[in-house]
N, CA, C and O of each residue as an XYZ file, in Angstrom:
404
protein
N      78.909     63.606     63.185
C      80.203     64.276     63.074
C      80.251     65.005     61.730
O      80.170     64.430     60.645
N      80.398     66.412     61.912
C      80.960     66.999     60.799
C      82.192     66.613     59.588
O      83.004     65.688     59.591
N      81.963     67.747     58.545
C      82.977     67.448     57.546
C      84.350     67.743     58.536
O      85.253     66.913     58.640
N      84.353     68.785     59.092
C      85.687     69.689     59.787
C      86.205     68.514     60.831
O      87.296     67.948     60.776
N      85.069     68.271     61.871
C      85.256     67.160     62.965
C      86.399     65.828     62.322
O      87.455     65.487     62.856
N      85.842     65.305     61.149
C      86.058     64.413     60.815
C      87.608     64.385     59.912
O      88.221     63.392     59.523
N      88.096     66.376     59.692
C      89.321     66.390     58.935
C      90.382     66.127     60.193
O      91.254     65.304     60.474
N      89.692     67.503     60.871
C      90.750     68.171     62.279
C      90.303     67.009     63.494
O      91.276     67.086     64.244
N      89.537     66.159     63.995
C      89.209     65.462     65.455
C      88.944     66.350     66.414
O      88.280     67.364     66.198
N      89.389     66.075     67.436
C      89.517     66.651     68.795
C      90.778     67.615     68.722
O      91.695     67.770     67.915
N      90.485     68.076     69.688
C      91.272     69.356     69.791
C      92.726     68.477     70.789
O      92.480     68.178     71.958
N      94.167     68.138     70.193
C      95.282     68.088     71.232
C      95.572     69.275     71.756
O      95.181     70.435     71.634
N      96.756     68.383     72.682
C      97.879     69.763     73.025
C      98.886     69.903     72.132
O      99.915     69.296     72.428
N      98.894     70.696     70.849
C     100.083     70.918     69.961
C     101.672     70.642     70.552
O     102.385     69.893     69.884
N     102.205     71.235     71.771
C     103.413     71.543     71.794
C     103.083     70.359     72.887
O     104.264     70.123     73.143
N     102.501     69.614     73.563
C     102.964     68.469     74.090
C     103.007     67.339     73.202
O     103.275     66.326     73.848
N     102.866     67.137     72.108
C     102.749     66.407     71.473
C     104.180     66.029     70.524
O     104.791     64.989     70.275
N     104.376     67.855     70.057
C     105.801     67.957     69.426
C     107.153     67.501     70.575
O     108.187     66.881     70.322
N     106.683     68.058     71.836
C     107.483     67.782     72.889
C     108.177     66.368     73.152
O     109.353     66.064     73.353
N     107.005     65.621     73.075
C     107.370     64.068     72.960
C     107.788     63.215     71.735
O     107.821     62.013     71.470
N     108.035     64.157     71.225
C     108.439     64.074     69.793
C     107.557     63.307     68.349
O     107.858     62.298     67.712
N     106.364     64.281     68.181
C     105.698     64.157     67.460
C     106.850     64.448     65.857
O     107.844     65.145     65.655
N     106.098     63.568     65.075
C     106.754     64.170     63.707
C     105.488     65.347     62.536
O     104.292     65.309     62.246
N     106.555     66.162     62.241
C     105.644     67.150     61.622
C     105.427     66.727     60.197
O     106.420     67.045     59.543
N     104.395     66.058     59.363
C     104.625     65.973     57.714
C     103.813     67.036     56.878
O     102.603     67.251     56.820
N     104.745     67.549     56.335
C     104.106     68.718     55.615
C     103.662     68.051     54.335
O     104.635     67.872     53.603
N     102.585     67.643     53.838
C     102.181     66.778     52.814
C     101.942     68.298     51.266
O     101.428     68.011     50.184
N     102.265     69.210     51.482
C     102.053     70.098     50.374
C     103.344     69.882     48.920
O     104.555     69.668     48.974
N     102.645     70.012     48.032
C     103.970     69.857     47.223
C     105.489     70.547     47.516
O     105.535     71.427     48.376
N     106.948     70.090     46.688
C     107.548     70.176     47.411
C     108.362     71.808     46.788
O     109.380     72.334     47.236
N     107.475     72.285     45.642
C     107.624     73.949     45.274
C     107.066     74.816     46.555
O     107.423     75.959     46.842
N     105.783     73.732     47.498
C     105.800     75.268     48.186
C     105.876     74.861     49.743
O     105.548     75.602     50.669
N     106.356     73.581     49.860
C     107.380     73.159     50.936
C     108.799     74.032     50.918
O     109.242     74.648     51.886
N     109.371     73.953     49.687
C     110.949     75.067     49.799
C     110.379     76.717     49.976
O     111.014     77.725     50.286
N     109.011     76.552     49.664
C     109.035     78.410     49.773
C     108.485     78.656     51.412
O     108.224     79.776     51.852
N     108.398     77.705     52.009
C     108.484     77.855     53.655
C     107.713     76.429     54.504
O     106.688     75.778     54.304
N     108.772     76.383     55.477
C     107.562     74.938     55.958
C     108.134     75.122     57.551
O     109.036     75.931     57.771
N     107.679     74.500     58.388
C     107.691     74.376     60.125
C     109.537     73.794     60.214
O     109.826     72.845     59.485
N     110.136     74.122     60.690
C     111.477     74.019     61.206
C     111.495     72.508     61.720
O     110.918     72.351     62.796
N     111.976     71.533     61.224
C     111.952     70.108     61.639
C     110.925     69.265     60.807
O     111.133     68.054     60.742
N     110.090     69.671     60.314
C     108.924     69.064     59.241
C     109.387     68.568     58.513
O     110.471     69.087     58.247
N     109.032     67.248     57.616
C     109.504     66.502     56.660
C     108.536     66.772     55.380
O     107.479     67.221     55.823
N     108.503     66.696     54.318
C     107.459     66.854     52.959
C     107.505     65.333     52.562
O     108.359     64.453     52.457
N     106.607     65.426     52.452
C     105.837     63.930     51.914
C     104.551     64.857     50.955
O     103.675     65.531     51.497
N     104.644     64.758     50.092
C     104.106     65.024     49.365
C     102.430     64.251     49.031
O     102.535     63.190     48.416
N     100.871     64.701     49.391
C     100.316     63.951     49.867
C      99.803     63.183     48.321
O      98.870     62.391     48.458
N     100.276     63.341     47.068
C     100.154     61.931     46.176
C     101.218     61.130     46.131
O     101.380     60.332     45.208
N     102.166     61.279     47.262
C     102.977     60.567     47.277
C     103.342     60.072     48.774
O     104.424     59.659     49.190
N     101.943     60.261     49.554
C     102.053     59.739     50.936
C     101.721     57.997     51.163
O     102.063     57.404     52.186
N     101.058     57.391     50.101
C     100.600     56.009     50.002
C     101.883     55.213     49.811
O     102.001     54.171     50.454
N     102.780     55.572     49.053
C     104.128     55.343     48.478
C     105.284     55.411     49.507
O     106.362     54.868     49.262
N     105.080     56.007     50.532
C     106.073     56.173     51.451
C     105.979     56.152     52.697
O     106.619     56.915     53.419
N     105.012     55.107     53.199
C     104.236     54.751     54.518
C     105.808     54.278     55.029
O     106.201     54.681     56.124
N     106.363     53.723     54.492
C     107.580     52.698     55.208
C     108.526     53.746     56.292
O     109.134     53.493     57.331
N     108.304     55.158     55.424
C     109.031     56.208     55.873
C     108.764     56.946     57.470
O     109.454     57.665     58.192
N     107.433     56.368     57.573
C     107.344     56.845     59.181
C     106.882     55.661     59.790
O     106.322     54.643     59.383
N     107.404     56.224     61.252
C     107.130     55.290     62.311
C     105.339     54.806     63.179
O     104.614     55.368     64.000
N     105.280     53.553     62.439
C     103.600     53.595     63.089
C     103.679     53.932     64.930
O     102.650     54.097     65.585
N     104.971     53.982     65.497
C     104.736     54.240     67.033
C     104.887     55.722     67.598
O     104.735     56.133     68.749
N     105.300     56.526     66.202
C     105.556     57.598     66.773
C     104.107     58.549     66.194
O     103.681     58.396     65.050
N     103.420     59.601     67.271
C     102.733     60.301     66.855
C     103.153     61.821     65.237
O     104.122     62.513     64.924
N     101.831     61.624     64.756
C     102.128     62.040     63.418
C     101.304     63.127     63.478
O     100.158     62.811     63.797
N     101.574     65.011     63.170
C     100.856     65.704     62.869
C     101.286     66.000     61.593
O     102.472     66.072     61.270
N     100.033     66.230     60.620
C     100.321     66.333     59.330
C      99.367     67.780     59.182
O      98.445     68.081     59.940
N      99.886     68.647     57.902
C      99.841     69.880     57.383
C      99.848     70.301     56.203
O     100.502     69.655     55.384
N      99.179     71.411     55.803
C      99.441     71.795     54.357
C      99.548     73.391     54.250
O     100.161     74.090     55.056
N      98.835     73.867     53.100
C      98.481     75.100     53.251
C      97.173     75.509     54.052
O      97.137     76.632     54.557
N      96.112     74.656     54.187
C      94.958     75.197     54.599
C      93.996     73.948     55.837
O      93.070     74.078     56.637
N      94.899     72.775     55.364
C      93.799     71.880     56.577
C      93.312     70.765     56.009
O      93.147     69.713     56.627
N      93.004     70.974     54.554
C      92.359     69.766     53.675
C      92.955     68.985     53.418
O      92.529     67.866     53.701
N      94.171     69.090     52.794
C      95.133     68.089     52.610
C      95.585     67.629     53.410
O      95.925     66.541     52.946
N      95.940     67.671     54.621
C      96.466     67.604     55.826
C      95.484     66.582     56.191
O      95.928     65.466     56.463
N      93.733     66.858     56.260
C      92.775     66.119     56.315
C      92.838     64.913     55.805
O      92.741     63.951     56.568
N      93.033     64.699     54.247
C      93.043     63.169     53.836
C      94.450     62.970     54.016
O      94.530     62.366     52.946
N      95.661     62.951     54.447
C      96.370     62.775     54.609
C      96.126     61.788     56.416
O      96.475     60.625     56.620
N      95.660     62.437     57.121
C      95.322     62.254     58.224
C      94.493     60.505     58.374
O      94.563     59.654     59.260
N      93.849     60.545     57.231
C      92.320     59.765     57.195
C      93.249     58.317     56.034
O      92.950     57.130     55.908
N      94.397     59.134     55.388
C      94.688     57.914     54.607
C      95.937     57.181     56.182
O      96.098     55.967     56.313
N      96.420     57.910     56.856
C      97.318     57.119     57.474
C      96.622     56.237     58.675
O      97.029     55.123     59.005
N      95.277     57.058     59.397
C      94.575     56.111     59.668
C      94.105     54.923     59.213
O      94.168     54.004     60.030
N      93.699     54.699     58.253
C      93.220     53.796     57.400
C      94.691     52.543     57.214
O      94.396     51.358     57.058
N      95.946     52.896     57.245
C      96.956     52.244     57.487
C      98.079     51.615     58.565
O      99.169     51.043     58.565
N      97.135     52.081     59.409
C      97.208     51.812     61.144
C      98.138     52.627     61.765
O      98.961     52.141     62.542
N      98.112     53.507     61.578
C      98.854     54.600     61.999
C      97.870     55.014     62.938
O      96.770     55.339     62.491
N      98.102     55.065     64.320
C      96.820     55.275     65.301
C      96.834     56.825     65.943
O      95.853     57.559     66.061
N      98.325     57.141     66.356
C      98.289     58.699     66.721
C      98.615     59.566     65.695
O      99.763     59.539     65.253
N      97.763     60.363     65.224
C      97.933     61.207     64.108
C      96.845     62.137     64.187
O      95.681     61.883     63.881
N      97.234     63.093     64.562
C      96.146     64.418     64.561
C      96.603     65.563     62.736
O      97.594     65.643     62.009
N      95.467     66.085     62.746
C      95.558     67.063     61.830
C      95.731     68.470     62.158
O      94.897     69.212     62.677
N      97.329     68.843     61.663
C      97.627     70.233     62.294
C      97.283     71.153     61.946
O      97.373     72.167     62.639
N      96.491     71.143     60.126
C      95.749     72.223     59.893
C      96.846     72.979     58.927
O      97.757     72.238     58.558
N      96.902     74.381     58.444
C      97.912     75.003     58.036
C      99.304     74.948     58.305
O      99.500     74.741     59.503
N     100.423     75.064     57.589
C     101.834     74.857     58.398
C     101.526     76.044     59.037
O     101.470     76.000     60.266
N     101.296     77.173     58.438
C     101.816     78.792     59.414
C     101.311     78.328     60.806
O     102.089     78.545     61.735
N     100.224     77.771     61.078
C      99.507     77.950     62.594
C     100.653     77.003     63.320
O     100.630     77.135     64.543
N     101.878     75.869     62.722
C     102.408     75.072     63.539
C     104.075     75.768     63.503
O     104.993     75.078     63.948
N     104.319     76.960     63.025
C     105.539     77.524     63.161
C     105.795     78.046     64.359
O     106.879     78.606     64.522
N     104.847     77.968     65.437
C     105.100     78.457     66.853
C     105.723     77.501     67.655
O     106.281     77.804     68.710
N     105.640     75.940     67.057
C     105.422     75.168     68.140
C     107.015     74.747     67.383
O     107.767     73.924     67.906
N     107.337     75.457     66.109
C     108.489     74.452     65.763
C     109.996     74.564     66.273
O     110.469     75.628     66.673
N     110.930     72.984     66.205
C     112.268     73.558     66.850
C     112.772     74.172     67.267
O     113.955     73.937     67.511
């Protein structure tokens, strides 16, 4: 498995996922969370995603985001690691503003 494989996984269905009410975490800081983020997305800031596990639901599916995919990546890999089992990596916010609210 690749570096990419191992940020992004398998490929979901984005908007069935939001449908069933996936939560969106925009893990980018929160200067460029206010300068635009996905309509319904929460900021968790990802040095401050270890700190605020309590804040999401381990039953509800989790797509997480940034500016480019990477952060979004260990973000992805730290909530796994905390038993957070459905959690895909959404990659950039811009690519998840289609699917939002």
């Amino acid at each position: 498995m690749g570096i990419f494989s191992s940020l992004f996984g398998k490929k979901i269905d984005v908007q069935e996922w939001i449908t069933e009410g996936a939560l969106i975490v925009d893990v980018r800081s929160k200067g460029e969370y206010q300068g635009g983020h996905v309509k319904g997305s929460i900021n968790i800031p990802l040095d401050q995603l270890k700190s605020n596990l309590k804040k999401l639901d381990k039953s509800k599916a989790i797509i997480t985001c940034c500016a480019s995919g990477m952060r979004s990546g260990s973000a992805k890999m730290i909530l796994k690691s905390n038993g957070y089992e459905k959690v895909h990596n959404g990659g950039s916010w811009h690519s998840l503003r289609k699917y939002s609210k």
